[in-house]
VMD Tcl script that draws the C-alpha trace (Angstrom):
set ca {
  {43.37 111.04 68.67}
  {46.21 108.68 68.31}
  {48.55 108.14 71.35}
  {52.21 106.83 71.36}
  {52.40 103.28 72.51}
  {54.16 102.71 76.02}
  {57.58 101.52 75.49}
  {58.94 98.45 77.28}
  {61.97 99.75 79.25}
  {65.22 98.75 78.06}
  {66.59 96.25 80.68}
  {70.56 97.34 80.01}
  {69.28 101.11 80.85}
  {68.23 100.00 84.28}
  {70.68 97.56 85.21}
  {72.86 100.46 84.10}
  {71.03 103.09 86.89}
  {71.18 100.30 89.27}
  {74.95 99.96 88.99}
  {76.01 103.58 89.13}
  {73.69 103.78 91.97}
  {75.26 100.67 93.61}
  {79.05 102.51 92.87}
  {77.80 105.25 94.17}
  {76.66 103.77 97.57}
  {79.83 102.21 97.92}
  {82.12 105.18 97.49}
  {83.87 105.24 100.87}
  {83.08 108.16 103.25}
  {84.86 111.08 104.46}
  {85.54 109.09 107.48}
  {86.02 105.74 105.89}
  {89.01 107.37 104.09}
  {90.61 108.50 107.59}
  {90.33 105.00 109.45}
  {86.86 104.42 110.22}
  {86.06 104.31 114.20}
  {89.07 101.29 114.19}
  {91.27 104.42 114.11}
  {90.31 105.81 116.99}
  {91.10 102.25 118.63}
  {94.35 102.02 116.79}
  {95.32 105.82 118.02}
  {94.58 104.75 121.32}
  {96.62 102.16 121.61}
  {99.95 102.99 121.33}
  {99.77 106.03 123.60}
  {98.18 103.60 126.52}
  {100.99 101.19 126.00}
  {103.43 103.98 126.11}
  {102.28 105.65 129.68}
  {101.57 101.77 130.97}
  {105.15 100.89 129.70}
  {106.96 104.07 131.31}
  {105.13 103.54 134.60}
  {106.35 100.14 135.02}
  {109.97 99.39 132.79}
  {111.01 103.25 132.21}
  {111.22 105.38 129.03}
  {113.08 103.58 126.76}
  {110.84 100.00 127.51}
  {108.25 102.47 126.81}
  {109.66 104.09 123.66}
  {110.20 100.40 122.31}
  {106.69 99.56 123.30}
  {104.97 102.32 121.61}
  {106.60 101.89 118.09}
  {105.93 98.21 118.72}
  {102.85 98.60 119.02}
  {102.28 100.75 116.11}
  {103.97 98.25 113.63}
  {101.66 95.39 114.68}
  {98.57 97.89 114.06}
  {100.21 98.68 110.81}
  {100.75 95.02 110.26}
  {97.10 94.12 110.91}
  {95.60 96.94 108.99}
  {97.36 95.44 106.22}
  {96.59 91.71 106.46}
  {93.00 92.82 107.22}
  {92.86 94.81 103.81}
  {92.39 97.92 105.37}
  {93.93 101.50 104.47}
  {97.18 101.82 104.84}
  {97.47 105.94 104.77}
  {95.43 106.14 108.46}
  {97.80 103.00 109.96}
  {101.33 104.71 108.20}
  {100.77 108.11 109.16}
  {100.05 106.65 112.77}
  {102.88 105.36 112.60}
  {105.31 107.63 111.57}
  {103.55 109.77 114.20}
  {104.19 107.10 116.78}
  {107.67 107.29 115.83}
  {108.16 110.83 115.57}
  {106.69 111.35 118.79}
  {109.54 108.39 120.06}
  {111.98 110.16 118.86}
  {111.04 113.55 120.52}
  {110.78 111.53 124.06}
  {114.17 109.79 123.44}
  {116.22 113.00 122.63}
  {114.35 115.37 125.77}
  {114.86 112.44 128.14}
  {111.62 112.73 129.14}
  {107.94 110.16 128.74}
  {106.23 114.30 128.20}
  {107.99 114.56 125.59}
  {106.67 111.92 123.64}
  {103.32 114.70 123.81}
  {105.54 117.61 122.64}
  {104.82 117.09 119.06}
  {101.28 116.80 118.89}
  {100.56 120.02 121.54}
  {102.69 121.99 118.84}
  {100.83 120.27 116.07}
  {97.40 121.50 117.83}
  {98.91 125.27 117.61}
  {99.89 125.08 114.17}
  {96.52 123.66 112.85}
  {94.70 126.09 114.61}
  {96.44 128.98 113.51}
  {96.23 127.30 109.53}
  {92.31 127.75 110.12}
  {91.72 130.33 112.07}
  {93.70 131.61 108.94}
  {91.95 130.18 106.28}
  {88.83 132.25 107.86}
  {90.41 135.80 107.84}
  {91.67 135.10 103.80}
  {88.17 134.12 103.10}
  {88.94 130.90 102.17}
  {87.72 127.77 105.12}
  {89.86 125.19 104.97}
  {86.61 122.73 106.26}
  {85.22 123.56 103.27}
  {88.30 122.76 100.71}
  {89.16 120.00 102.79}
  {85.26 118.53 102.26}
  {85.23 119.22 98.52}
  {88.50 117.42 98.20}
  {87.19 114.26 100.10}
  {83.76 114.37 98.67}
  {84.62 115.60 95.19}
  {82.25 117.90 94.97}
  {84.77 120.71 94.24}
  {84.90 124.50 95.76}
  {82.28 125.82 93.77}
  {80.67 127.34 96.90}
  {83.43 129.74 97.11}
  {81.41 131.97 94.84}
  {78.46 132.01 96.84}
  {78.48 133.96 100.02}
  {75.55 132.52 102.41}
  {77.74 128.86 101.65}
  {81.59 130.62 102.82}
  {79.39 131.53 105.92}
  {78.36 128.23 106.84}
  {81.89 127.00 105.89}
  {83.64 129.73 108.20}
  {81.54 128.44 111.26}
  {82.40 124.94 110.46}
  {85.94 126.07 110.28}
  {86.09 127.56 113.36}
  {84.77 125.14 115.40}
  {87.94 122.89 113.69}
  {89.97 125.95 115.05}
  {88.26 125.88 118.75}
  {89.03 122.09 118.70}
  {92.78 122.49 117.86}
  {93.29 125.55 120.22}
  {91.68 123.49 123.36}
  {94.24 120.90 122.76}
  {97.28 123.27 122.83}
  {95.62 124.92 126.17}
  {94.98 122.18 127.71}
  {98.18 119.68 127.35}
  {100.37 122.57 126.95}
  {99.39 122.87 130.47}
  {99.37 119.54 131.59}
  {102.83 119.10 129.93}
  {104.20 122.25 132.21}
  {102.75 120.35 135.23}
  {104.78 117.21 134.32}
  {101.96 115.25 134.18}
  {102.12 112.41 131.96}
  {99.40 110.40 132.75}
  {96.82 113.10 132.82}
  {98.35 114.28 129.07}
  {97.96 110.73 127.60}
  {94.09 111.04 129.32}
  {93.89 114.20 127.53}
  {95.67 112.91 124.33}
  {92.52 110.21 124.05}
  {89.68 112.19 125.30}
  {90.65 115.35 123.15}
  {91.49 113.32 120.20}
  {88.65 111.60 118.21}
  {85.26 112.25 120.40}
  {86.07 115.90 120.46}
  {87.16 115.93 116.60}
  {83.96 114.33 116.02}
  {81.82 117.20 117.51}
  {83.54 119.25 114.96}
  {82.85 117.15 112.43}
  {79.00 117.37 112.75}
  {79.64 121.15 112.31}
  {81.24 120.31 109.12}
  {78.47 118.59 107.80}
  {75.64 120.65 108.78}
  {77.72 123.29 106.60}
  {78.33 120.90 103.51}
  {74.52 119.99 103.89}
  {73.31 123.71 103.52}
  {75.65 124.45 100.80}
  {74.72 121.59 99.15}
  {70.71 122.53 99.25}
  {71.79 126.36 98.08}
  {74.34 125.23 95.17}
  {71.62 122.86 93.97}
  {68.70 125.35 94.50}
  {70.53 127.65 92.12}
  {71.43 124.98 89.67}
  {68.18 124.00 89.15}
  {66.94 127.53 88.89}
  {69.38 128.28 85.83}
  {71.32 131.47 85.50}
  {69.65 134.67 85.75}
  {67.49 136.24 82.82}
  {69.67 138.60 80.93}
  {67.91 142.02 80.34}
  {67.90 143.53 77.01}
  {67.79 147.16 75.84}
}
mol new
graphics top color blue
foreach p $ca { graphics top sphere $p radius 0.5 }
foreach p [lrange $ca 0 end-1] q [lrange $ca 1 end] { graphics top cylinder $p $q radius 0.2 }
display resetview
């Protein structure tokens, strides 16, 4: 009985493998793409220089300040080769949020946009849920690439709609909260609450959010291995 010799593996194949695999392992994360944990630093910052500035020089030192502050993050971002989307939205949003506290007259109301930005996002998910279609999920395909094929599998919107609304919990606690705080005029407490509600609490979420992408995952590629279903014929 005559058996097939062993063929040397071809050495392109492999170095092949080895460099998708090596792409692959660098393909920036979901939370590489949003900052990395410098953005929670660089979020920080310009809000703590705002309430220090207003305490000590008044609003307008304070306004100036802020926005200052933001276009040397911006600045370093992009002499450190960073990404640019997390550092210019920041800053736009440091400068909207100026603006806002400028034309009220008032340091709260450099808070006033992102309380009403809170609302809005929660009611976007909490409304994604009811139309059967969680934005955590559509959100995570688009990051990932991996698509929105688990819309057509039920067990996998499940997982998604929990995932969802603990996004929807997190944005709803911020309105409460320094909605609240921004009634009782309390400015330092609201930048506290800015920070502590912002990026550790957003991360708790975010766990939720992959423990649903993780099941889906293990279900989508359960059934892909399995194959479609056996047709039955008359």
């Amino acid at each position: 009985m005559m058996t097939d010799p062993i063929r040397p593996t071809d050495p392109r194949t492999t170095k092949s493998a080895e460099s998708i695999k090596s792409t692959e392992s660098a393909k920036p994360t979901a939370l590489e793409q949003m900052g990395g944990a410098t953005g929670m630093v660089y979020t920080m910052l310009p809000v703590v220089a705002f309430v220090v500035a207003n305490a000590s020089l008044g609003l307008t030192a304070a306004i100036a300040t802020a926005v200052g502050v933001g276009i040397v993050l911006t600045v370093l971002r992009l002499v450190r080769k960073e990404p640019l989307q997390p550092a210019l939205s920041g800053l736009f949003g440091v400068a909207v949020a100026s603006f806002v506290a400028w034309k009220t007259g008032s340091a709260k109301g450099y808070f006033l946009l992102g309380i009403w930005t809170s609302l809005l996002f929660a009611g976007i998910f909490l409304l994604s849920v009811v139309v059967r279609r969680p934005l955590a999920g559509i959100v995570w395909g688009a990051l990932n690439g991996t698509g929105t094929a688990w819309l057509k599998d039920k067990p996998s919107v499940r997982y998604y709609d929990i995932a969802t609304l603990a996004l929807t919990g997190v944005f709803a606690a911020r309105f409460v909260v320094q909605q609240w705080l921004y009634e009782e005029d309390s400015t330092g407490w609201l930048a506290f609450a800015r920070i502590a509600m912002g990026y550790p609490l957003l991360a708790l979420a975010l766990l939720v959010v992959v423990w649903a992408a993780r099941r889906s995952g293990k279900r989508l590629k359960a059934q892909a291995q399995a194959g479609p279903p056996p047709t039955s014929t008359p």
